[in-house]
FIKOLPA-513482 format. One record per residue: x negated, y negated, z negated of N, C-alpha, C, O in turn. Coordinates in steps of 0.02 Angstrom, whole numbers. Layout:
<nodes>
      nxx      nyy      nzz     caxx     cayy     cazz      cxx      cyy      czz      oxx      oyy      ozz
        X        Y        Z        X        Y        Z        X        Y        Z        X        Y        Z
...
</nodes>
This chain:
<nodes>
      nxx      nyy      nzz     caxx     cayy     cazz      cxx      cyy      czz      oxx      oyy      ozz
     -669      172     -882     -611      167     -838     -609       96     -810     -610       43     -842
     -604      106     -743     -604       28     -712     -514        5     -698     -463       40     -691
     -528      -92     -699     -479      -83     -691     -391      -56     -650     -333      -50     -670
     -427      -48     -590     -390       -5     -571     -346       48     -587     -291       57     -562
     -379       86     -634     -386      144     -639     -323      139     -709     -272      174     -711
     -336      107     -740     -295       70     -796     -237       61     -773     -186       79     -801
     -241       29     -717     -170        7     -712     -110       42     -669      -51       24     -666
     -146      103     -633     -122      140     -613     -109      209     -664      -79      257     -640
     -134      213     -737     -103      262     -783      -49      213     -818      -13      245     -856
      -34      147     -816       14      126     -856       60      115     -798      104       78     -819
       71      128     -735      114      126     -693      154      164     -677      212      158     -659
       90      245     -692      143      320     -679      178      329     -749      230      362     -750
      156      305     -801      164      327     -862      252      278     -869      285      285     -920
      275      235     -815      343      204     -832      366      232     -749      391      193     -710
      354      303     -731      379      339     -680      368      311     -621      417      312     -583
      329      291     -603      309      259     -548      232      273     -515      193      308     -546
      211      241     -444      166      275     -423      120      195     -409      157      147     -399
       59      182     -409       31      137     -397       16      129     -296      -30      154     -264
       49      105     -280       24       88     -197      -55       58     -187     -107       85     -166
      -41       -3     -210      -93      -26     -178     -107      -96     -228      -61     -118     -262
     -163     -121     -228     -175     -188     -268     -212     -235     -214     -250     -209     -174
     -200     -324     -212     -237     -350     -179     -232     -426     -219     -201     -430     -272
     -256     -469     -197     -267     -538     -192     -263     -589     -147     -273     -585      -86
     -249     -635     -179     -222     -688     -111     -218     -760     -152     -208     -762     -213
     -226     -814     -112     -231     -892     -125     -171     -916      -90     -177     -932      -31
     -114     -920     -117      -62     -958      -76      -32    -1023     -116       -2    -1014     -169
      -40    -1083      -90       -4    -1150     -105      -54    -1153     -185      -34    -1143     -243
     -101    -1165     -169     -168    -1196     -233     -159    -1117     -288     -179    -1126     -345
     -137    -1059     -275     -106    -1027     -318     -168     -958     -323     -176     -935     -267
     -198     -933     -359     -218     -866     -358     -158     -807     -376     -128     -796     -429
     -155     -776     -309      -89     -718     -347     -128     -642     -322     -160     -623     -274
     -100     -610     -392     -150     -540     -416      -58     -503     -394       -5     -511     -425
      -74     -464     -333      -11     -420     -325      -37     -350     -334      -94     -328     -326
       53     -303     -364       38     -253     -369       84     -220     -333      143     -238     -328
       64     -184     -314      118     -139     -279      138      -69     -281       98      -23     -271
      206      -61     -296      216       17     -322      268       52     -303      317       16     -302
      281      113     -287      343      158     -266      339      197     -319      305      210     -368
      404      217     -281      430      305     -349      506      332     -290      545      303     -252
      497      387     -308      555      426     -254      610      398     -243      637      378     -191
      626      397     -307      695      336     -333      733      278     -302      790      258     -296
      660      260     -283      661      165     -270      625      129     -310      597      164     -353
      615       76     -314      595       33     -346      632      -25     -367      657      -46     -315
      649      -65     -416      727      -87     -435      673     -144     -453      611     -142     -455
      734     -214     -469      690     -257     -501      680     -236     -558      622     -229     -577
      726     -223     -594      699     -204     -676      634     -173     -677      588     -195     -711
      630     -114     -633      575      -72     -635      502     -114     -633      454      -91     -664
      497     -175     -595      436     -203     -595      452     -259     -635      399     -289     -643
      483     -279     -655      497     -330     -734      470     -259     -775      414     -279     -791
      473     -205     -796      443     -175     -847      382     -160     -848      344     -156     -896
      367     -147     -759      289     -125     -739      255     -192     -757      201     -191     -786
      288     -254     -740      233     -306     -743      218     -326     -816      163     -347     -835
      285     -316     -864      279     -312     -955      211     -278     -969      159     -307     -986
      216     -224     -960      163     -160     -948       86     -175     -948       46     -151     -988
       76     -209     -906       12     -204     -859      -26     -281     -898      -86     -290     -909
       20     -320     -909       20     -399     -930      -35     -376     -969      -88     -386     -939
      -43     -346    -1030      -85     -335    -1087     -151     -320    -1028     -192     -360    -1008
     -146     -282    -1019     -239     -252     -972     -261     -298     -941     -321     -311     -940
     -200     -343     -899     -239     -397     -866     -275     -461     -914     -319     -500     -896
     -244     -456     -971     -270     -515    -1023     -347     -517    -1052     -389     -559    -1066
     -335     -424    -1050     -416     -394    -1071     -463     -393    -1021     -521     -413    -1030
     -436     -365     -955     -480     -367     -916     -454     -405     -849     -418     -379     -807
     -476     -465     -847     -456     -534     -811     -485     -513     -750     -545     -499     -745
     -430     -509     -690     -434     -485     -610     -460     -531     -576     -497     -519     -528
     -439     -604     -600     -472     -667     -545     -507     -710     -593     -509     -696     -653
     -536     -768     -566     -550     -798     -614     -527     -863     -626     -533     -900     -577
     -507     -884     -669     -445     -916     -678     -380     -905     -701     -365     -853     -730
     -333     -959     -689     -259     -950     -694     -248     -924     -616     -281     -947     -570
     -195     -869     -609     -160     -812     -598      -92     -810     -587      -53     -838     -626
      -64     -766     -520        9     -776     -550       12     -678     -532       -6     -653     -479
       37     -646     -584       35     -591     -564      116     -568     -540      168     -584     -569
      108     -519     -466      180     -505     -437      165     -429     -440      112     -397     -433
      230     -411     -451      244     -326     -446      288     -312     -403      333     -354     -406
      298     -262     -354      316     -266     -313      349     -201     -268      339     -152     -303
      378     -183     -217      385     -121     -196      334     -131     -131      327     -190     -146
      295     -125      -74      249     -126      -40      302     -148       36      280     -173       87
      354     -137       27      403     -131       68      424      -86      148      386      -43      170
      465      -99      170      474      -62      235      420      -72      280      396      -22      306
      399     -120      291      345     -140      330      274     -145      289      265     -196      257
      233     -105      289      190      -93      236       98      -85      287       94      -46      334
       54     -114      271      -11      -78      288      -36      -25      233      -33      -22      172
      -71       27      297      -82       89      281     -137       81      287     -165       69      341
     -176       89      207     -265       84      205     -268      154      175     -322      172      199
     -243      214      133     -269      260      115     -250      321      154     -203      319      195
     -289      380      141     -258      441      188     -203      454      153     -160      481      188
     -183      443       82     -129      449       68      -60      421       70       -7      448       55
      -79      334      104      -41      306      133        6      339      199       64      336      219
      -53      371      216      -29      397      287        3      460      305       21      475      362
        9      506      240       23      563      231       96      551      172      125      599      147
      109      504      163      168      502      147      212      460      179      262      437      151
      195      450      239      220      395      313      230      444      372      244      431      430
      220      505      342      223      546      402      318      515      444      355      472      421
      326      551      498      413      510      516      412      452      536      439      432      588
      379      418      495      386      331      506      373      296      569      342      330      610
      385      251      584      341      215      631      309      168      632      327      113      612
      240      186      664      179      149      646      133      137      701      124      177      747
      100       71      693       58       34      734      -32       14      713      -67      -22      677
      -33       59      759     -126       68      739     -189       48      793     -191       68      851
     -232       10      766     -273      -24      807     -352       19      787     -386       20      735
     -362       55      855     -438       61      833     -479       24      817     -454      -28      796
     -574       23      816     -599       18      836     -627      -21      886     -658      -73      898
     -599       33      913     -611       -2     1018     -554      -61     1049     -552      -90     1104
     -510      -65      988     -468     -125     1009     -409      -78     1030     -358     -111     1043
     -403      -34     1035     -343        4     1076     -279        7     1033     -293       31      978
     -218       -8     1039     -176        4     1012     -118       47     1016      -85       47     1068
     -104       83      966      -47      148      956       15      113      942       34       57      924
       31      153      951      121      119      940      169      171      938      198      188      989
      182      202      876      252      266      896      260      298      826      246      282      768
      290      351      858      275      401      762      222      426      729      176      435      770
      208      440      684      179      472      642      202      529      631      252      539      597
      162      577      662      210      654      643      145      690      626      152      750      639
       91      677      603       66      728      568       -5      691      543      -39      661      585
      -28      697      462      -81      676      437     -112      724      372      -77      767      346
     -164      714      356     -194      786      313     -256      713      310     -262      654      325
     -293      771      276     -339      709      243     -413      712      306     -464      700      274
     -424      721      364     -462      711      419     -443      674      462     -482      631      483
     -368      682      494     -347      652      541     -256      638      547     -217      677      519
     -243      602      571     -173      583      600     -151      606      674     -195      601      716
      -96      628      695      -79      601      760       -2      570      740       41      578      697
      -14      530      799       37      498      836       74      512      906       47      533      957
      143      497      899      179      527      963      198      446      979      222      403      943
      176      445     1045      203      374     1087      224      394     1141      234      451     1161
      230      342     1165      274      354     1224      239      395     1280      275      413     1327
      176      412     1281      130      430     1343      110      488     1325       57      509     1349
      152      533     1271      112      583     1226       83      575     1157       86      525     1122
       52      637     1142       18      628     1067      -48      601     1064      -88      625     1104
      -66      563     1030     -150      539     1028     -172      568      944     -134      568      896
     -249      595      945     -247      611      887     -305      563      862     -333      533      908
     -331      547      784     -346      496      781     -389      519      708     -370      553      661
     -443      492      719     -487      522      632     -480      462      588     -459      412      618
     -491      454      528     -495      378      479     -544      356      485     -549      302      455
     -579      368      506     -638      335      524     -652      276      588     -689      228      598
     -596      316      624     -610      268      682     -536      209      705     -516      183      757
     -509      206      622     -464      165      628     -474       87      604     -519       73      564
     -433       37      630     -473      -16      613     -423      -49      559     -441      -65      502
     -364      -56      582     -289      -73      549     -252      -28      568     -262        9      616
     -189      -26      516     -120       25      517      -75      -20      499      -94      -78      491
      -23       -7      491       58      -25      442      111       19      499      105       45      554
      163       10      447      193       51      478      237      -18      499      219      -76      496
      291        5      519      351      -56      572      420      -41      574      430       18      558
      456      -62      584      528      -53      584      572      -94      637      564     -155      637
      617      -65      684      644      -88      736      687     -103      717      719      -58      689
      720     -174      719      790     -209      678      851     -179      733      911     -192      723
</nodes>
């Protein structure tokens, strides 16, 4: 079991769903983020327990190398969409997608399955495979 994989059974196992994991160097700092939903919400307590949780696996199996600052997190309203499952539970939302070819989408998300997406913009529907996407996130109009 990799670590991944680890840390996404000790995530569902405190009712929660694993989003996404990444890395990042900010202000001399290595920070190991995690990111997680659940229907519910996501509360602070909830990732003060997820990050209790997870603390042990990361000790065993060390994510960066070095000192670390590990964050838990909800992925938030404004979120990038890297899995088909990202995108299939974003259906509604609104989201901004860059092919490929440089072209950019801009509108809803009203329908995704694990081949393809479309999007409704302003000019009509465009339909769109994962393959030929380059970036996603979704967006929110204040």
């Amino acid at each position: 079991m990799n670590l991944e994989e680890s840390i996404k059974l000790a995530v569902e196992s405190l009712g929660a769903n694993l989003y996404d994991i990444t890395t990042a160097r900010e202000h001399d700092k290595n920070i190991f983020r995690v990111s997680v939903t659940a229907d519910s919400g996501i509360s602070l307590d909830k990732c003060a327990e997820i990050s209790r949780m997870i603390s042990p696996i990361l000790d065993v199996n060390e994510p960066m190398n070095g000192e670390y600052v590990l964050e838990v997190s909800s992925p938030g309203i404004e979120r990038k969409l890297k899995k088909k499952e990202h995108f299939i539970a974003s259906v509604g939302e609104k989201v901004k997608i860059k092919d490929f070819s440089t072209e950019v989408y801009k509108g809803e998300l009203i329908f995704a399955d694990d081949e393809k997406i479309i999007i409704k913009t302003e000019f009509g529907e465009d339909e769109l495979t994962y393959d030929s996407i380059l970036a996603a996130a979704t967006y929110f109009e204040w």
